[in-house]
N, C-alpha and C positions, 0 to 999 in steps of 0.2 A: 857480590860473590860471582865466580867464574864457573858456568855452568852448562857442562856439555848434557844435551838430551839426544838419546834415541830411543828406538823400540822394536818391536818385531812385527808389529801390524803394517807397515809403511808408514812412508813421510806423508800422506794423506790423512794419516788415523786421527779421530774424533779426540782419542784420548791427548794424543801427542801436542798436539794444536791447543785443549786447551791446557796443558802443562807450559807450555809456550807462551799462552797470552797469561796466566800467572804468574811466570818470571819476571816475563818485560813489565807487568802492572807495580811488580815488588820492587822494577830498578836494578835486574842483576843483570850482568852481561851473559849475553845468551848464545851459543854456537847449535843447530839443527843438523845432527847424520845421521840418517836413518834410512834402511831400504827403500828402495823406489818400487817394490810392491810388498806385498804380504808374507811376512817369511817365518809363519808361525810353528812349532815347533823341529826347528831347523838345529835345534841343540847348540853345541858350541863347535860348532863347523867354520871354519875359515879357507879364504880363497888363496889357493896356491899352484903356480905357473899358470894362472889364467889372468887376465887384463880386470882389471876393477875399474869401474865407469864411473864417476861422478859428474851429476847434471845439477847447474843450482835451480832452486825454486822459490820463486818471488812468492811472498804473502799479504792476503790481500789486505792486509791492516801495513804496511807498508813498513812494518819492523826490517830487522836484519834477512838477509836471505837464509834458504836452507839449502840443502846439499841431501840428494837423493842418490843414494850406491848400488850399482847394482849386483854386490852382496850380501851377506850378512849380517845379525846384529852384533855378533862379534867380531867381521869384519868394519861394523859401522865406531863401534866402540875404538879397537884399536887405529884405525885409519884418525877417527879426528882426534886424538889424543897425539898424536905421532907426526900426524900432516897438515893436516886442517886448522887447529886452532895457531891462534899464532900469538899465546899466551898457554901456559898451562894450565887446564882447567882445576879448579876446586875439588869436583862435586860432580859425577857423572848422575844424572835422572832416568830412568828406563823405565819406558810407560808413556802413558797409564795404560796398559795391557785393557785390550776388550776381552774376558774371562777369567778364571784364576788359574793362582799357581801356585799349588799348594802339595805339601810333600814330594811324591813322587816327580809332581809336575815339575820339578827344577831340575831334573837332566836332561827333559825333553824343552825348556821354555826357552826359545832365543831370548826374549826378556829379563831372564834371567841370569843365561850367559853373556850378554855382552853389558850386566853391570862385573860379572866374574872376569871379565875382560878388562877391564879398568881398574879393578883389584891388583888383577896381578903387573898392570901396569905402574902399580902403586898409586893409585886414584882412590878414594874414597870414593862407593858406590850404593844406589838404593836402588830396587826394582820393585814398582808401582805397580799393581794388576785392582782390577774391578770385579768381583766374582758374580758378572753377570753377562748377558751378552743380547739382552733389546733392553729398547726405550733409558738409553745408559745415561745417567749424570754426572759427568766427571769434577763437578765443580767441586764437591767438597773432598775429593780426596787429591786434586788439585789444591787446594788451600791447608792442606795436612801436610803433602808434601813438601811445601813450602817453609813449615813450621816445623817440622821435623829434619829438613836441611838447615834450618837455623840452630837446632842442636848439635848435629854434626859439625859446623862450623866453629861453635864455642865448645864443646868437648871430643871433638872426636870419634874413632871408631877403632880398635884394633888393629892392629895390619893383618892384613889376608880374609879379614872378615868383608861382610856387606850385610846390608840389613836387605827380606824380601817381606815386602808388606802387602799386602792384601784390605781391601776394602769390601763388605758386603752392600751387594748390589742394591740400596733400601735409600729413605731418601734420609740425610744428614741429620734428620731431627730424633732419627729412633735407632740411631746410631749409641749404643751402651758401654761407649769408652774402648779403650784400647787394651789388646791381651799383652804381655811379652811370651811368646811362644815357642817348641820346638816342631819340628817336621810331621807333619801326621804321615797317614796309610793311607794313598789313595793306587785302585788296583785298577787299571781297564782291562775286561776282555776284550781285548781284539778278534774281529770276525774277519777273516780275508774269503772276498768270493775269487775264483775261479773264469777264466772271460777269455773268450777267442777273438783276436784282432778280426781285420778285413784280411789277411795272409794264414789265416787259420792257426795264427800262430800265438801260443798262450802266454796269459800273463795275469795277474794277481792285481786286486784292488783294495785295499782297506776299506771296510765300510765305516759306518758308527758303531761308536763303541761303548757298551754299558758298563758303569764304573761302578766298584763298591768301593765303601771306606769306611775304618773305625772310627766311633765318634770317643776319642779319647783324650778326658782332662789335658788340658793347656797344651792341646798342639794346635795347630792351623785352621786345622777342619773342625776343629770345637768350636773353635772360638765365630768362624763367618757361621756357624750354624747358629751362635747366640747374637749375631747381629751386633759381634764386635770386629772393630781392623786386629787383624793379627801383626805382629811386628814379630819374626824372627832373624836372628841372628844367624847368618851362613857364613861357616870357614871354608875356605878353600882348600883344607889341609883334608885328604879322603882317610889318610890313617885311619885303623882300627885300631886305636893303640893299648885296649884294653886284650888287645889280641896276641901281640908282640911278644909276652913273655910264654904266651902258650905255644907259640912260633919253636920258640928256641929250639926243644927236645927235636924235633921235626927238623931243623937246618943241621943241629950235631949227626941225627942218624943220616941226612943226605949228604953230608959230608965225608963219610966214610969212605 
């Protein structure tokens, strides 16, 4: 199988490398474009009228090279889908994210846009995340993704869809199966402090940010809270279409 990987942590990240040496272990042909550094929630940002850098980078198991951009993950998506492969890829991979990305987390995850990147390049796409962030084992959800690219390959996915799966951060053996899921409720407050340069001149800094979330039946954050991978299904289509006909009255009156 033809398999473009990137991610939003960089082309150095623990997770990406080993989704990398998975591939190459399983025999699939393999393409690497991914940031040349950390470009974590950068959204689905793309680079326009500015120069896009591509550096390749040798890996030490002595595989195919990679290719380090210095944009984003949906510039990494579309560039090697477009430029870089010189086959059309299958199967775009993105991940294995260090933390998750759950509900809300997908407008803000580069990870998750730049498989929404390959969607709409008409790519079939998955976005891998780890819902942890020390002492991380990527291997088993490394070997899921795998197994679960062998499904897409024999049946499919939707067009416009992608699957974002989520892994909780525990070790492989107390791992309780897999959810099919939809979006949960994750909310952060944002704390901005206040800060004077060296020019006395002000500016705003994001601190950390305390999150809440419902923990409600078979969405995302239920499911890594019971120490299962969640597998949801994302359209690209934002329609509220249950909204549409309540629309109408509202377009007749501004239409007057």
């Amino acid at each position: 199988m033809r398999i473009l990987l990137t991610n939003d942590d960089g082309i150095d990240a623990e997770g990406l490398r080993a989704l990398r040496r998975a591939c190459l272990n399983a025999g699939h042909r393999i393409w690497v474009v991914a940031p040349d550094r950390e470009r974590s929630g950068s959204g689905h940002a793309i680079t326009l009228n500015s120069p896009l850098y591509v550096d390749e980078v040798d890996f030490a198991d002595g595989g195919p090279i990679g290719y380090a951009v210095s944009g984003t993950p949906a510039d990494c998506a579309k560039l090697g889908i477009r430029a870089i492969c010189d086959e059309p890829p299958e199967l775009v991979l993105s991940g294995i994210n260090r933390g998750p990305n759950l509900g809300t987390d997908v407008f803000y995850s580069g990870t998750v846009s730049a498989a929404i990147e390959a969607v709409i390049l008409g790519v079939p796409a998955i976005a891998l995340s780890l819902a942890g962030y020390d002492d991380l084992d990527y291997s088993y959800a490394a070997d899921y993704a795998l197994r679960l690219a062998a499904l897409v390959e024999e049946r499919g996915v939707p067009e416009h869809a992608l699957l974002n799966v989520n892994f909780p951060a525990v070790d492989g053996r107390r791992i309780l199966g897999t959810a099919v899921t939809r979006l949960g409720e994750r909310r952060y407050q944002n704390v901005f402090e206040r800060r004077l340069d060296a020019d006395a001149r002000a500016y705003y800094c994001l601190l950390e940010e305390s999150l809440e979330h419902r923990d409600e039946p078979a969405t995302d954050v239920w499911a890594i809270g019971r120490n299962m991978v969640s597998l949801t299904p994302v359209h690209i289509d934002l329609t509220n279409h249950g909204l549409i006909q309540t629309l109408v009255p509202w377009a007749r009156e501004l239409s007057r």
